[in-house]
C-alpha positions in Angstrom: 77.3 -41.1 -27.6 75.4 -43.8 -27.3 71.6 -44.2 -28.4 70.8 -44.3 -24.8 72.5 -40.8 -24.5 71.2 -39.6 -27.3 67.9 -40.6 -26.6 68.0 -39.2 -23.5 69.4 -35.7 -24.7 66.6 -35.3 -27.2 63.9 -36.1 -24.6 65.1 -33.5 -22.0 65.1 -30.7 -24.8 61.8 -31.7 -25.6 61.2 -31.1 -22.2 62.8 -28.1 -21.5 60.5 -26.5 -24.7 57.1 -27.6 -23.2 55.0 -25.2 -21.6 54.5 -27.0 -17.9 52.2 -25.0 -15.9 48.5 -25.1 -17.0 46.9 -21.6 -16.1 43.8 -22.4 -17.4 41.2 -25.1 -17.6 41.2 -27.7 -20.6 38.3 -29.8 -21.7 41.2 -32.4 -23.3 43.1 -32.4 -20.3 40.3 -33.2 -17.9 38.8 -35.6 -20.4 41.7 -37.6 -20.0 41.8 -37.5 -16.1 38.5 -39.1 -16.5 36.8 -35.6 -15.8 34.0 -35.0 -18.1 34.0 -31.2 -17.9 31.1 -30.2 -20.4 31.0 -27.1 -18.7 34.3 -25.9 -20.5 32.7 -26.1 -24.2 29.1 -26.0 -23.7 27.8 -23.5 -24.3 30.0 -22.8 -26.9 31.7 -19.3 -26.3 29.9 -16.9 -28.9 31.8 -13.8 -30.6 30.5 -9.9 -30.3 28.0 -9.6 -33.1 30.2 -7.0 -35.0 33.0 -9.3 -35.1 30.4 -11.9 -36.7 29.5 -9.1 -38.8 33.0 -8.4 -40.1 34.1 -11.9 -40.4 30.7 -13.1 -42.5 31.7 -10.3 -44.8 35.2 -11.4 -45.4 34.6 -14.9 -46.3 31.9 -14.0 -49.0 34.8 -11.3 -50.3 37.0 -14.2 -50.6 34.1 -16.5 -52.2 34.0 -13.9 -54.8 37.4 -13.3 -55.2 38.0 -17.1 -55.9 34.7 -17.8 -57.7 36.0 -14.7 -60.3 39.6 -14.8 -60.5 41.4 -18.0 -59.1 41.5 -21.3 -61.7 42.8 -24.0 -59.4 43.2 -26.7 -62.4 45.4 -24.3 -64.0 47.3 -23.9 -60.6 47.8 -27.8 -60.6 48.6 -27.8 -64.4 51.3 -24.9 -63.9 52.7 -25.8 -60.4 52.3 -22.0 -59.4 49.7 -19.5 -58.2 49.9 -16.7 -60.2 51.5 -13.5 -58.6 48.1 -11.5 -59.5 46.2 -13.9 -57.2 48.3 -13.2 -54.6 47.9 -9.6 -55.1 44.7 -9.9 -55.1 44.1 -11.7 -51.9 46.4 -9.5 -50.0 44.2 -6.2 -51.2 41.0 -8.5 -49.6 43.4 -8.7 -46.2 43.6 -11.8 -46.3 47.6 -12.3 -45.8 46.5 -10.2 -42.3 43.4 -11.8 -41.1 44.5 -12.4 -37.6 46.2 -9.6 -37.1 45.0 -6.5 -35.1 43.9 -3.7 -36.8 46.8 -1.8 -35.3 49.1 -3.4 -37.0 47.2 -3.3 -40.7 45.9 -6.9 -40.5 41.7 -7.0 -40.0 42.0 -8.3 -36.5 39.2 -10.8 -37.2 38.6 -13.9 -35.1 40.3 -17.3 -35.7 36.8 -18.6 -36.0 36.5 -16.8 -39.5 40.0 -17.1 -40.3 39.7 -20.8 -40.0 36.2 -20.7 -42.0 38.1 -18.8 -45.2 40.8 -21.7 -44.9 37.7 -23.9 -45.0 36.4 -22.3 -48.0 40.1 -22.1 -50.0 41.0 -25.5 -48.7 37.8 -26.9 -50.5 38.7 -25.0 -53.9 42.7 -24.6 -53.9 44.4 -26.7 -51.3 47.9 -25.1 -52.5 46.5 -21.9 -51.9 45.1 -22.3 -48.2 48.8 -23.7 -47.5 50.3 -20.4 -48.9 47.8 -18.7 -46.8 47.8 -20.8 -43.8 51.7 -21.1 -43.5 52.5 -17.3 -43.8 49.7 -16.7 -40.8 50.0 -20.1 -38.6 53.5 -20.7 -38.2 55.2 -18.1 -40.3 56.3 -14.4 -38.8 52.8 -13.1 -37.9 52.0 -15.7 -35.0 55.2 -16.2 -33.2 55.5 -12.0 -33.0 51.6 -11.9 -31.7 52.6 -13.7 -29.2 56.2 -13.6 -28.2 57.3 -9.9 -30.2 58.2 -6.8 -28.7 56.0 -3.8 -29.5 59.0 -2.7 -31.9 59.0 -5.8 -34.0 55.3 -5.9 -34.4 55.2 -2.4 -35.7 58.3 -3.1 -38.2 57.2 -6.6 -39.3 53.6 -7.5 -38.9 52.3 -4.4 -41.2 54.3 -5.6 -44.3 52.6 -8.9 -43.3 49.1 -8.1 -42.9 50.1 -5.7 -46.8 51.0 -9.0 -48.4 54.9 -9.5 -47.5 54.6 -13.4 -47.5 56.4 -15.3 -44.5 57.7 -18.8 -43.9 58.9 -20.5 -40.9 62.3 -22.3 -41.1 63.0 -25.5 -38.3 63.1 -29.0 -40.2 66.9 -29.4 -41.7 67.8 -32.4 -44.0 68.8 -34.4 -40.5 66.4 -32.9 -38.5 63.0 -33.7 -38.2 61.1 -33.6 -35.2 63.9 -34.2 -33.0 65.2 -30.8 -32.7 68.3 -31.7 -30.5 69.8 -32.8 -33.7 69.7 -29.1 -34.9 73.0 -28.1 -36.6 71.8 -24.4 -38.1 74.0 -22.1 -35.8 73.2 -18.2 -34.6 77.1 -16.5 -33.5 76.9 -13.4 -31.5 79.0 -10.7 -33.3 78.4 -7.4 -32.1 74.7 -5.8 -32.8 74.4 -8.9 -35.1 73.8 -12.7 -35.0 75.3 -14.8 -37.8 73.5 -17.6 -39.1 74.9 -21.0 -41.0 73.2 -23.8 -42.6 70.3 -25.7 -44.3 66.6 -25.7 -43.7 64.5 -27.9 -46.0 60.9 -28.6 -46.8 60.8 -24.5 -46.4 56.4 -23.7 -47.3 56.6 -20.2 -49.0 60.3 -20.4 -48.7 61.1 -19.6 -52.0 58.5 -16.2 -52.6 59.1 -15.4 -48.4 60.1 -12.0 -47.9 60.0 -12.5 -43.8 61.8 -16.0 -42.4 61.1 -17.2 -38.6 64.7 -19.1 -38.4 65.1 -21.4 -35.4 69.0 -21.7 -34.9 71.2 -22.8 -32.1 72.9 -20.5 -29.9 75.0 -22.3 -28.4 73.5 -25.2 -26.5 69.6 -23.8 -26.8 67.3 -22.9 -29.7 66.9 -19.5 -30.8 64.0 -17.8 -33.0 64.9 -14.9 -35.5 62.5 -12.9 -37.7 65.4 -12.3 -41.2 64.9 -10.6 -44.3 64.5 -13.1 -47.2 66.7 -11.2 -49.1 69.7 -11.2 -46.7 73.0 -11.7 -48.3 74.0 -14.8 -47.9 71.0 -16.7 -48.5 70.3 -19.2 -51.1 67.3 -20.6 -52.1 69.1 -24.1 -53.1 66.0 -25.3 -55.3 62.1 -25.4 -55.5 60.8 -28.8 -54.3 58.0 -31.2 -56.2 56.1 -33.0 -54.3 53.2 -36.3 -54.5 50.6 -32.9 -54.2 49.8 -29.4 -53.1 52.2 -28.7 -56.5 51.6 -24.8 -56.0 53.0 -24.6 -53.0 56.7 -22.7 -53.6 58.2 -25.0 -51.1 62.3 -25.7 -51.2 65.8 -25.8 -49.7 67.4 -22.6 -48.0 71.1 -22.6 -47.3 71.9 -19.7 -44.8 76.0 -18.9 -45.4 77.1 -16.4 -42.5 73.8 -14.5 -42.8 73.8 -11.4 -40.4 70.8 -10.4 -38.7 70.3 -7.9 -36.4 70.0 -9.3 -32.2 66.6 -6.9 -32.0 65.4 -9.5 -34.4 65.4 -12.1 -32.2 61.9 -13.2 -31.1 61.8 -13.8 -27.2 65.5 -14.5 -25.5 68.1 -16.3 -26.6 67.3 -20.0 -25.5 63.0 -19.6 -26.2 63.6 -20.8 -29.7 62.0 -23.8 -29.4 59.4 -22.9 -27.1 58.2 -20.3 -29.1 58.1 -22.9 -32.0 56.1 -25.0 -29.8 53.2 -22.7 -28.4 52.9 -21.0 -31.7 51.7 -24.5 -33.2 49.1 -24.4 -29.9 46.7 -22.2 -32.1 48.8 -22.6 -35.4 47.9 -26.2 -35.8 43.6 -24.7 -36.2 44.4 -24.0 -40.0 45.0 -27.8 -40.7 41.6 -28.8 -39.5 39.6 -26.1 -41.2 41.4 -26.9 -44.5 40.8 -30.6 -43.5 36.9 -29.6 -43.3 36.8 -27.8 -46.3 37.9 -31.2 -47.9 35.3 -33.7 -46.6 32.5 -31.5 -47.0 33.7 -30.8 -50.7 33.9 -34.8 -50.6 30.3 -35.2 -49.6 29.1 -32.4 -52.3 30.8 -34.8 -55.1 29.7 -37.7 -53.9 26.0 -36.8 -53.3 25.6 -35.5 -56.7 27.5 -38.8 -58.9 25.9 -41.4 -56.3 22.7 -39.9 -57.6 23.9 -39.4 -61.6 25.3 -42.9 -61.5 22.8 -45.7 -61.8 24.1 -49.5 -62.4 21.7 -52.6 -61.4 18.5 -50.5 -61.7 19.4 -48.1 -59.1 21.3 -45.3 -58.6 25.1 -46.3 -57.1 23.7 -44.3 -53.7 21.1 -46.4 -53.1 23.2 -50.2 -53.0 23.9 -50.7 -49.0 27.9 -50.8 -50.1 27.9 -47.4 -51.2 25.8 -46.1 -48.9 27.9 -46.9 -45.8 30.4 -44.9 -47.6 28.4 -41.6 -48.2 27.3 -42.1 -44.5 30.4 -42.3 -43.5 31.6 -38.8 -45.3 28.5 -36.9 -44.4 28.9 -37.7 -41.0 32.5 -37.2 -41.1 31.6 -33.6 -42.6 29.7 -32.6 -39.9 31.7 -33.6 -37.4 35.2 -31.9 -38.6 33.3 -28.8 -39.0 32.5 -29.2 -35.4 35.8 -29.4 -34.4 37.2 -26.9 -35.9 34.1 -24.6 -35.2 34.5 -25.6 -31.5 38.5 -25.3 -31.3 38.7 -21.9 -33.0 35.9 -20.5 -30.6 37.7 -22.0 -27.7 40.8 -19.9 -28.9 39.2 -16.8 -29.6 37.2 -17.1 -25.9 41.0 -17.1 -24.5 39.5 -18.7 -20.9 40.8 -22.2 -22.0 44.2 -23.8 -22.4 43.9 -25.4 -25.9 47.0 -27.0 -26.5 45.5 -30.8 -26.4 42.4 -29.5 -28.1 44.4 -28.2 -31.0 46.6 -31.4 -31.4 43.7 -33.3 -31.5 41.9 -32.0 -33.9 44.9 -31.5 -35.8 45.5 -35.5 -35.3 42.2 -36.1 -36.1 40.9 -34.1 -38.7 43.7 -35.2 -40.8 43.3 -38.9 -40.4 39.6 -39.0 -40.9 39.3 -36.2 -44.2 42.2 -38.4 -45.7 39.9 -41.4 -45.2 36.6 -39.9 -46.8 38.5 -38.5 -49.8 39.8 -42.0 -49.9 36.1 -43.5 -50.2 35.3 -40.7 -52.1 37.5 -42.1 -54.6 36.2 -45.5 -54.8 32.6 -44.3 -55.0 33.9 -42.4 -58.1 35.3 -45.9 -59.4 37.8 -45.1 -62.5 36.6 -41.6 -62.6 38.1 -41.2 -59.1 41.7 -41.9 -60.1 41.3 -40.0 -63.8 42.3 -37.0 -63.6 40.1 -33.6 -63.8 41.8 -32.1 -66.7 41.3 -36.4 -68.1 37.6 -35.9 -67.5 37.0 -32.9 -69.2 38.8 -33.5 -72.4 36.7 -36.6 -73.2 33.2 -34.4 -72.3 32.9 -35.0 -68.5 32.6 -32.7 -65.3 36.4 -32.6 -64.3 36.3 -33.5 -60.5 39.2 -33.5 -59.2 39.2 -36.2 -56.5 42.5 -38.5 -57.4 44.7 -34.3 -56.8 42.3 -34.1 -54.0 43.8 -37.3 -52.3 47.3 -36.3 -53.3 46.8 -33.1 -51.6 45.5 -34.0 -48.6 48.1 -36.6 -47.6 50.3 -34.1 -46.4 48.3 -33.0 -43.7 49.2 -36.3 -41.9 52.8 -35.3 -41.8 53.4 -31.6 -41.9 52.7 -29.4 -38.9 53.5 -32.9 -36.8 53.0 -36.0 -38.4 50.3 -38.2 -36.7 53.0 -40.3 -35.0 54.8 -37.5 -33.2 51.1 -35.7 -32.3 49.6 -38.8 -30.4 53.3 -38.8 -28.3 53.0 -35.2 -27.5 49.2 -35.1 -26.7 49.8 -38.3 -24.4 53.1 -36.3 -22.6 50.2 -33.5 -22.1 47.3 -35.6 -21.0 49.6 -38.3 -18.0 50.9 -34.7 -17.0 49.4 -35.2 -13.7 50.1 -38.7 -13.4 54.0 -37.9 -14.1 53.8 -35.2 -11.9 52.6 -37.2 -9.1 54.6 -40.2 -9.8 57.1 -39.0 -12.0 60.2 -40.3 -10.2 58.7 -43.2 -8.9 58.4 -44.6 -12.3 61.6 -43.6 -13.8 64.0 -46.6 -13.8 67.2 -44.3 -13.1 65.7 -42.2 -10.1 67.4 -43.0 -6.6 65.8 -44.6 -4.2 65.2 -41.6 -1.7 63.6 -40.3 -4.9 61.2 -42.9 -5.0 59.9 -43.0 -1.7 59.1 -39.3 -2.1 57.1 -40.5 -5.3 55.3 -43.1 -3.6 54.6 -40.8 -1.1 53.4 -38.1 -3.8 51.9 -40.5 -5.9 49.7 -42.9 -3.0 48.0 -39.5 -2.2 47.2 -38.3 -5.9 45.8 -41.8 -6.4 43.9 -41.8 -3.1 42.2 -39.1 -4.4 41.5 -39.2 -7.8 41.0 -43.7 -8.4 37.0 -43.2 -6.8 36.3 -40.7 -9.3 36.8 -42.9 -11.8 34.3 -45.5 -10.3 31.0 -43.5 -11.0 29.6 -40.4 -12.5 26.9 -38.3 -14.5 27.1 -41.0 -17.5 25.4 -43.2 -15.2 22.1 -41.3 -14.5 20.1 -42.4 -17.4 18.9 -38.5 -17.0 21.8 -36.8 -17.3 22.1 -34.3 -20.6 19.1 -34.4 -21.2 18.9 -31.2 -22.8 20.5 -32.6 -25.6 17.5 -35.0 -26.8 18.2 -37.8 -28.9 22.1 -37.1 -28.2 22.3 -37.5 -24.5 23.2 -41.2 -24.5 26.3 -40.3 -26.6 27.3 -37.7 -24.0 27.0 -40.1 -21.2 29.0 -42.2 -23.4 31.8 -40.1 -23.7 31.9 -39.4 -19.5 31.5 -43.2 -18.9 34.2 -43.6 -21.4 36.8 -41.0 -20.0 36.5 -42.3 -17.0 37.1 -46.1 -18.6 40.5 -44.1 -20.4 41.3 -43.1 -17.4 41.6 -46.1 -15.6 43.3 -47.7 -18.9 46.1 -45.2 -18.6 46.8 -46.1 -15.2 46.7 -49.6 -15.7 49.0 -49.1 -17.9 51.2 -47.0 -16.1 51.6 -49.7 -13.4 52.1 -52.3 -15.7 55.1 -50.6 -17.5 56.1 -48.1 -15.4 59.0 -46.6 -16.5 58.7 -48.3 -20.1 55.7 -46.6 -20.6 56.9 -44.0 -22.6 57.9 -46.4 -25.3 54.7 -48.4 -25.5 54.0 -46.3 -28.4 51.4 -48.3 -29.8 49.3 -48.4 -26.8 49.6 -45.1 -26.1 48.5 -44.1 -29.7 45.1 -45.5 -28.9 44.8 -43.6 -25.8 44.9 -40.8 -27.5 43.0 -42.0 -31.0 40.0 -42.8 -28.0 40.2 -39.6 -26.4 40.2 -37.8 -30.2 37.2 -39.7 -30.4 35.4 -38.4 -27.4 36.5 -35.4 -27.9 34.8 -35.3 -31.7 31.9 -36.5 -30.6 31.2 -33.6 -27.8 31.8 -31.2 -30.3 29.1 -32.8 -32.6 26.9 -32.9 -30.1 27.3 -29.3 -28.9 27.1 -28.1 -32.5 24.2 -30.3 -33.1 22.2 -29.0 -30.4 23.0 -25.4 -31.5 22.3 -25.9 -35.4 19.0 -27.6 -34.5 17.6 -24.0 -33.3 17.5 -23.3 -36.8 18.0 -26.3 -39.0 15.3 -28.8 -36.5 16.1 -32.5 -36.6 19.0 -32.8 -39.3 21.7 -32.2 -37.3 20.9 -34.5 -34.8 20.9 -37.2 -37.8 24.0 -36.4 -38.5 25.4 -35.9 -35.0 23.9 -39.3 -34.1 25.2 -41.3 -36.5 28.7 -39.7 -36.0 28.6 -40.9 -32.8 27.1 -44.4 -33.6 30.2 -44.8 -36.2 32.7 -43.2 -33.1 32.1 -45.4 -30.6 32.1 -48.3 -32.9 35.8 -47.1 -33.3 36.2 -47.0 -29.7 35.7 -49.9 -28.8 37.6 -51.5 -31.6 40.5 -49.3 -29.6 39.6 -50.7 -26.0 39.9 -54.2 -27.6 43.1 -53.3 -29.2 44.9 -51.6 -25.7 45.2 -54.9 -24.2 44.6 -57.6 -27.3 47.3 -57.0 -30.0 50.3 -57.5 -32.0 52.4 -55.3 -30.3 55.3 -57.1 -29.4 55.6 -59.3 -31.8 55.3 -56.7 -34.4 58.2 -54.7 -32.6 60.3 -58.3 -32.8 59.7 -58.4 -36.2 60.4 -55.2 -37.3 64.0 -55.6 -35.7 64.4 -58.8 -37.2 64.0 -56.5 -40.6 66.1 -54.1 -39.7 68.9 -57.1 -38.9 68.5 -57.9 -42.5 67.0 -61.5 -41.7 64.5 -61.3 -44.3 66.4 -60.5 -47.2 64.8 -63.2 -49.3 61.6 -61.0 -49.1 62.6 -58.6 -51.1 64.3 -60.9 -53.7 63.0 -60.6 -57.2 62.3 -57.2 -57.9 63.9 -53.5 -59.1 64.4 -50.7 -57.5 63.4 -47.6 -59.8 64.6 -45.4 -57.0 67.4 -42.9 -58.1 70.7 -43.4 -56.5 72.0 -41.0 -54.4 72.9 -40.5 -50.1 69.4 -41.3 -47.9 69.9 -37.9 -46.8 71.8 -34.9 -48.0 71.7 -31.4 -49.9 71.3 -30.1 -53.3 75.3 -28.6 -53.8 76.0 -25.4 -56.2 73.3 -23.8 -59.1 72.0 -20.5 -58.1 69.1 -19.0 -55.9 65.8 -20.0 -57.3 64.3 -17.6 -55.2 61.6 -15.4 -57.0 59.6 -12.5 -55.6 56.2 -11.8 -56.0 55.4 -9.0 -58.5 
């Protein structure tokens, strides 16, 4: 097959996976349209005051719990989370957080469960992963959603107890290009049986429930199995850069049987159901990512005020300054995000999926950066190590594991690479829909004089909105005070993106697709927006009781944003692009070989991919 083929075979069961229709109104998808739809986020939806009640109450148990019993520097120094912390966060609920009351879970909102993620993110980031894998993507999602009645009463009870889950998809040759899936489900009988590898396994080697993905025949299949199925074998426990708690490895499935009522959705929805559970799965990532910078700005308030060089302290020198500016307003701003995204889910009146990727997408790449400064603000204290710290008679901040840690986030879940490529499939939707034929280069040519025909009346339509609207009354928003020029901003702007997009579209056409670098910035500049309408929103809300200082904070946000913005614009249009891409082959060729001349390779020999072969099961279960 060729790399055309393939290509082309990986695309279409992307395709097939993706949920088409759109039921419901989305702020993300309008924003790129050009549509400004405030109206869809503000005001933000609120939760019943008893819910508030209940989920206020859980986060301080947890805050106690951690505060009492969990020693995260001896979690990195051991590369485990003791079974008793476990234990003791399942008795708190909080293995069930999300799950209704019916089922044994405390049926709380995702806005709370994403604000105890925030809090054990900011204290144990290995332990919000154990957390937020067994409740995102492992069993308990995909059965709240896709699960018969049956397999919600037999599975999601010993989840909400404590039973810990993981969800099995990436294989040693298959990353996120699931048409490459070689894991097979046989129909035998009442039973399925399942062969082969899944790596990179979260919880995998403590999971007592597995979500498998496997193909059945030429589709992708979802099955809930019992982590202690003959036949599986948990190959080895991986190490990684950070998170080193996090029981993580290689599971090896060797004509495993599982019973066919185990199968979540029909045989086929595999993928899919992978798919829409990451819709809302994907909120742990930027609460996590929250709890991070605003942990960042706590540090580094309290050393760029301890630290004094020149006669002042560090804080107060303009090129450290810009730095703590940047995290604080970074803080507030993530929190926003995720405070906004979560209530959007929980309200259920809006189609999130673009909202979620983005601020997965975003809240990754920006926490990264402020641990990053928060680092060099620390100086040689940032790379020491805590444990380094202490034993010479200093506050052990941990801020170099912090780094480690968080550089995951970028990958996992959808690396930043593959999110911006799916958020941009979601957000031309319309265009493709309208013009979809017309601009792919192996359509016939009645097909594309239906598309012209489709496409010249979507344009007609939709190009004079684009020319003028509410961010050009210099009196629009004003509710928001000091913040209404950023809002007008941010519709001027979408409309601006809008046009982009379609100027690209006509330029490219059918290449479009593989303009990657382009397209990444259309998305990186609706991220952008999108961040700073949340600040604003929560600004506006938090100044009820908090007065001016979240406008500061807002404000600045939104100075630094569109600063960023229209470093993008410049980029869409002004860049290396091409000769980037030339280059980069011209690597690949070997051309520059004498580039690498002079230097040795530490790495340890052995196949670019592969699997770990014999030893036994490393699998353990908590006790």
């Amino acid at each position: 097959m060729t790399e055309h083929a393939k290509y082309a075979e990986s695309r279409a069961v992307g395709e097939q996976a993706r949920e088409k229709e759109w039921r419901l109104p989305s702020f993300g998808k309008q924003l790129f349209l050009g549509d400004f739809r405030l109206d869809l986020v503000y005001p933000a939806p609120t939760l019943p005051d008893e819910d508030t009640k209940r989920g206020e109450e859980f986060v301080r148990a947890v805050r106690r719990y951690l505060d009492a019993h969990v020693d995260p520097a001896l979690i990195e120094r051991t590369g485990q989370i003791p079974d008793e912390v476990v234990k003791g966060l399942a008795a708190l609920g909080a293995f069930g957080i999300t799950i209704g009351e019916e089922y044994g879970g405390l049926g709380l909102p995702y806005l709370y469960y994403c604000r105890a993620l925030m809090l054990v993110g900011s204290y144990c980031p290995a332990l919000a992963t154990l957390l937020s894998a067994h409740q995102s993507i492992g069993v308990p999602q995909p059965l709240k959603l896709f699960g018969t009645e049956e397999q919600k009463r037999e599975f999601l009870p010993r989840c909400a107890a404590g039973e810990i889950s993981a969800f099995l998809l990436t294989e040693p040759d298959v990353g996120s290009d699931p048409a490459r899936l070689s894991t097979t489900a046989v129909r035998d009988g009442d039973d399925y049986v399942i062969d082969g590898v899944k790596l990179w396994t979260t919880n995998g080697v403590v999971a007592d429930l597995l979500v498998v993905m496997a193909r059945t025949g030429k589709k992708i299949s979802a099955f809930v199995v019992e982590g202690d199925s003959p036949g599986i074998t948990v190959k080895r426990r991986n190490g990684f850069m950070g998170l080193r708690g996090i029981e993580n490895g290689v599971t090896e499935f060797s004509q495993v049987r599982v019973p066919a009522k185990n199968m979540i959705g029909k045989e086929g929805e595999g993928l899919r159901i992978a798919l829409t559970t990451l819709n809302t799965g994907r909120l742990s990532l930027p609460a996590v990512c929250a709890g991070n910078a605003k942990w960042a700005l706590k540090v580094a308030r309290e050393w760029a005020n301890a630290r004094v060089q020149w006669g002042h302290k560090i804080g107060r020198h303009e090129a450290v300054a810009t730095k703590i500016a940047f995290i604080a307003a970074t803080a507030y701003a993530l929190e926003a995000v995720m405070e906004l995204t979560s209530r959007l889910a929980d309200d259920k009146r809006n189609d999130i999926r673009i909202e979620a990727a983005l601020a997965k997408l975003y809240a990754t790449e920006l926490s990264y950066r402020a641990l990053d400064e928060l680092v060099q603000i620390r100086g040689g204290r940032g790379y020491e190590t805590a444990e380094s710290l202490a034993a010479r008679g200093e506050r052990g901040v941990p801020a170099e594991q912090m780094l480690r840690d968080s550089r995951i986030n970028r990958i996992f879940e959808g690396s930043s690479e593959i999110m911006r490529l799916m958020i941009t499939r979601e957000a031309v939707d319309a265009h493709l829909s309208a013009a979809g034929e017309l601009i792919n280069p192996e359509a016939s040519r009645h097909e594309r004089t239906q598309a012209l025909k489709r496409a010249s009346r979507f344009y007609a339509k939709w190009l004079p909105t684009l020319v003028a609207g509410t961010g050009n009354l210099p009196t629009a928003y004003a509710e928001f005070g000091p913040l209404a020029a950023h809002l007008r901003f941010v519709e001027r702007t979408s409309r601006k993106l809008a046009r982009s997009t379609f100027y690209g579209m006509s330029r490219w056409q059918g290449r479009l697709e593989h303009k990657q670098s382009f397209l990444g910035r259309i998305v990186d500049i609706g991220a952008e927006l999108f961040a700073m309408t949340a600040a604003c929103v929560k600004a506006e809300e938090d100044s009820k009781d908090l007065g001016r200082r979240p406008y500061e904070l807002a404000d600045t946000f939104c100075h630094q944003a569109r600063l960023r913005v229209d470093a993008l614009f410049d980029r869409l249009w002004d860049n290396s692009d091409a000769q980037d891409a030339r280059l980069a082959g011209y690597v690949l060729e070997g051309r520059y070989g004498f580039v690498e001349e002079g230097i040795l390779d530490p790495s340890i020999e052995g196949p670019w991919i592969g699997a770990p072969e014999g030893g036994e099961s490393v699998r353990r279960k908590i006790l």
